[in-house]
N, C-alpha and C positions, 0 to 999 in steps of 0.2 A: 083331620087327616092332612089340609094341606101346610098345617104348621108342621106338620111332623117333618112330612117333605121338605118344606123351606129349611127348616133345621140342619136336617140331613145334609143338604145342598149345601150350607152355610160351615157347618163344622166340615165338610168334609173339601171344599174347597179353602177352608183354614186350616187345613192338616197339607194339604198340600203344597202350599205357601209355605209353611214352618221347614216340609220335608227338603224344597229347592234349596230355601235358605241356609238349611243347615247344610245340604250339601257346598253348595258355594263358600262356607266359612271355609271349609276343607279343602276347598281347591289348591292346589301346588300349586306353587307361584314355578313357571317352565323357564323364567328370565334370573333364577336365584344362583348363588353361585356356587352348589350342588359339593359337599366334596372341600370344599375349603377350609380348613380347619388351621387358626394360626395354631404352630408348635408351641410346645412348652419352652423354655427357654434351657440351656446357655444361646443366646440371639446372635443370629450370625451377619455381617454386614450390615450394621448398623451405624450409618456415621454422622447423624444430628440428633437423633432419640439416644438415651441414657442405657447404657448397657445394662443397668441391675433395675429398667423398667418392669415392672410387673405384667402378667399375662394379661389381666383384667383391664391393666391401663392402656396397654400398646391395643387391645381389640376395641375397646371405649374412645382412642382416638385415633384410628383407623374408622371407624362407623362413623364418626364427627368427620372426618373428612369428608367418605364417599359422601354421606349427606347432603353436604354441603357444597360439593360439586356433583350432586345427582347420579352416581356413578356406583359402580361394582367393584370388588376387589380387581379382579381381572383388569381393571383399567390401567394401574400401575404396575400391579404383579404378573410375571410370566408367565406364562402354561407351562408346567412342567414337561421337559424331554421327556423324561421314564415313564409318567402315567398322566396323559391329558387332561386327568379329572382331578389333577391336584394342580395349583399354584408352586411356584419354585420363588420363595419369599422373601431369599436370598439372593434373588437372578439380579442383575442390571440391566438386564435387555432389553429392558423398557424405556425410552428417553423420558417416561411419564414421571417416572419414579425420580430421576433426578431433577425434575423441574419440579415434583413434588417436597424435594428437599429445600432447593432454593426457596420456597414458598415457606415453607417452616422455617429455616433463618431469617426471613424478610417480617413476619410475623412474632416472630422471638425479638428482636431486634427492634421492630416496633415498641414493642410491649416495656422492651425495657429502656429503651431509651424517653419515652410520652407516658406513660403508666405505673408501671411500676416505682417512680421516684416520690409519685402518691398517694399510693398506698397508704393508709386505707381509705386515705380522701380521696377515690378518682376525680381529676378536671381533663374532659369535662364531667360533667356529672352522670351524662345518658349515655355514655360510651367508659366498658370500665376493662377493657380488652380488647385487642384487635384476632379476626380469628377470620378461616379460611369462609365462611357462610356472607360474611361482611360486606365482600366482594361477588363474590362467586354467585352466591344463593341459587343456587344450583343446578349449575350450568357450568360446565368446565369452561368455555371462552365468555367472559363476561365484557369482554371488550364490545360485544353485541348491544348491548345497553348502556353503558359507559360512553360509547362513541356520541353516544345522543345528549349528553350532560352539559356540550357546550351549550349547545341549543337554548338548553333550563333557564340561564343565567346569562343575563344583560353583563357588559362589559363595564358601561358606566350610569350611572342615577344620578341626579344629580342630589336626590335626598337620602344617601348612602352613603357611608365612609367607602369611599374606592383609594383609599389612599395605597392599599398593595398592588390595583389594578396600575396604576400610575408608576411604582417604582418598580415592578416588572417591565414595563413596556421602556423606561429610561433604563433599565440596564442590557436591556434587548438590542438598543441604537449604541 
């Protein structure tokens, strides 16, 4: 009798477990950006992405960005005038959006002036693209971390080649 009970007890506080669970899977994320749908294309103001970009690729690297600065659509994109609940994806409203482009020719430009010319050899070998996470990793002001990087690295060793440290500092005088 009291196995039956312990039983009872035991499935029936693991059905309940399972029932939280499952509910929690379902939860709505209340921070999502509800309502957002990029259009189908002809793409309107687009002035560093490829105008006959694919819908697949501009949403593939639109998610690679927020990512990679921890962020929402909403960050760069405007709220639309006519209906709150949409993005206006077209707008410039946003100074985000153009520092967002800047970023993308500073990254395209990287890529192809350090990478791209070795293709398919990347040198170095553990870095084979430079790309917004690189830096950022997810945090839009990554100067938060970066600022500390002097700190990392001694100026001089004396069982180091510092020979760049050395011709920076005579062309500084």
């Amino acid at each position: 009798m009291k196995l039956k009970k312990k039983l009872l007890a035991l499935s029936s506080a693991l059905g309940l477990l399972l029932l939280i669970l499952g509910l929690f899977a379902f939860k709505a994320d209340l921070n999502s950006d509800k309502g957002y749908v990029v259009p189908n294309g002809p793409w309107e103001n687009l002035k560093v992405l490829p105008q006959d970009i694919s819908k697949d690729s501009l949403e593939f690297l639109m998610n690679n960005y927020a990512t990679s600065l921890g962020v929402k659509c909403k960050h760069c994109h405007a709220v639309s005038k006519k209906d709150p609940t949409k993005l206006d994806f077209p707008s410039d409203a946003k100074m985000e959006k153009e520092i967002g482009r800047g970023m993308i020719k500073m990254t395209n430009e990287i890529n192809a002036t350090y990478f791209q010319p070795h293709f398919p050899d990347p040198k170095p070998e553990q870095v084979s693209v430079v790309n917004c996470v690189l830096c950022h990793r997810g945090t839009t002001n990554p100067e938060k971390y970066l600022a500390q990087m002097g700190a990392m690295y001694k100026t001089y060793d004396p069982d180091r080649d510092n020979r760049k440290e050395k011709f920076q500092e005579e062309m500084g005088k």
